[in-house]
C-alpha positions as CSV (number, residue, x, y, z in Angstrom):
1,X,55.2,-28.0,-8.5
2,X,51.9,-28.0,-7.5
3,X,50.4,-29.8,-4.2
4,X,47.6,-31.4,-3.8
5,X,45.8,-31.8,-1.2
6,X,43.6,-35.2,-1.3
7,X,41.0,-34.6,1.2
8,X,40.4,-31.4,-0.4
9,X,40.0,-32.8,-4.0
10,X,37.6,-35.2,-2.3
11,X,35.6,-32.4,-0.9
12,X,35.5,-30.1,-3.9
13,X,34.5,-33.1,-6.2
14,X,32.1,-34.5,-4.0
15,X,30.2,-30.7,-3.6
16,X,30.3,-30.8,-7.5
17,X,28.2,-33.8,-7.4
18,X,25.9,-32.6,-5.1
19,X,25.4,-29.6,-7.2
20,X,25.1,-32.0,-10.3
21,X,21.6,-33.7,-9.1
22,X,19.7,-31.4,-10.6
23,X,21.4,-30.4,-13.5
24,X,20.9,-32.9,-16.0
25,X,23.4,-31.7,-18.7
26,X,26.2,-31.5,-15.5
27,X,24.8,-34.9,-13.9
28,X,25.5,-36.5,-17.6
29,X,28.7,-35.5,-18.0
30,X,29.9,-35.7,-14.4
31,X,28.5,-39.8,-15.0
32,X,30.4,-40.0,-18.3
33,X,34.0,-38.4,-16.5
34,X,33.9,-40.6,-13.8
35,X,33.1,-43.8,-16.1
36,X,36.3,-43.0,-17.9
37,X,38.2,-42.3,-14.4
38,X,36.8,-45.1,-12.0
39,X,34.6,-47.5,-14.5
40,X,31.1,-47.9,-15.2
41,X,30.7,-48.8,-11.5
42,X,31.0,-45.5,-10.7
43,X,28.7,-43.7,-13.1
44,X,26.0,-46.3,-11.9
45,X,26.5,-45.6,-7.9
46,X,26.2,-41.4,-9.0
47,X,22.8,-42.3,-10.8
48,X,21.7,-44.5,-7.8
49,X,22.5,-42.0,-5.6
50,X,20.8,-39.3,-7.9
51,X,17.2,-41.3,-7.7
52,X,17.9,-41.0,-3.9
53,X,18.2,-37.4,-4.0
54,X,14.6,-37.6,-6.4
55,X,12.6,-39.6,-3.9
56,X,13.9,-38.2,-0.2
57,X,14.0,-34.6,-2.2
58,X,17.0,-31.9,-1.1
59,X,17.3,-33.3,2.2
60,X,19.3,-35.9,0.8
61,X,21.5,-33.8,-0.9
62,X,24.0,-33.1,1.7
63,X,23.5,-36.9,3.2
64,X,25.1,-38.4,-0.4
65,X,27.7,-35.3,-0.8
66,X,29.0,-36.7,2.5
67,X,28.8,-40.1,1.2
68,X,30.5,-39.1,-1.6
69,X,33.6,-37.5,0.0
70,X,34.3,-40.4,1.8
71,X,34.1,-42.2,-1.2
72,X,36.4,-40.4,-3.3
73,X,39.1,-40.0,-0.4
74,X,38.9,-44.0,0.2
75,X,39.3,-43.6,-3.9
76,X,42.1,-41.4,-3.3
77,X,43.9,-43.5,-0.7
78,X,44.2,-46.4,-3.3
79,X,44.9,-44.8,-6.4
80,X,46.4,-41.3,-5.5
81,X,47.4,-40.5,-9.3
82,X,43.9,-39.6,-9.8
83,X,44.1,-36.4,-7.6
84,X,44.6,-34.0,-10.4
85,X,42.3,-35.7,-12.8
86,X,39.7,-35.3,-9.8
87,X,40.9,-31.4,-9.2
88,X,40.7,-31.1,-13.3
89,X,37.0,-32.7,-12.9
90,X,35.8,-30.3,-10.3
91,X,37.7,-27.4,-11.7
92,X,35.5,-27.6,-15.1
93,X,32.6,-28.3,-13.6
94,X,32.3,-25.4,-11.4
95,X,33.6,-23.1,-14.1
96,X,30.5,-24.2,-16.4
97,X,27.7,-24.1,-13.8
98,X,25.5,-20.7,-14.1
């Protein structure tokens, strides 16, 4: 049996979304994952906080990572069933970056 460990997932995913900003073919399907796990909601907060990234430039980066793990572990507080598919999420994302 495998444990997970929430606050981790939350970290990992949220560090794949950072790294998604800019990588459109990443950002699309990272939006398109998380409208199937959380609702459309969701995808349109990543894409809101993707234009941030575009106007404040890389600074923000690490400003809506943060925001992002806090997000996902409030997320994960609610509905912890959607650890693995979280894990699973981050998992395939980092194995397909360059």
């Amino acid at each position: 049996m495998q444990v997970i460990h929430q606050p981790r997932v939350a970290w990992d995913t949220a560090r794949v979304i950072g790294g998604a900003f800019h990588d459109d073919r990443l950002f699309d399907w990272l939006r398109h994952e998380f409208d199937d796990l959380f609702g459309p909601a969701a995808g349109d907060a990543l894409a809101e906080s993707r234009e941030r990234v575009r106007h404040a430039g890389d600074v923000r980066v690490s400003v809506e990572t943060g925001l992002w793990r806090v997000r996902l572990e409030d997320a994960l507080r609610q509905r912890p069933e959607i650890a693995g598919d979280l894990a699973g999420i981050a998992s395939v994302a980092r194995a397909h970056r360059p």
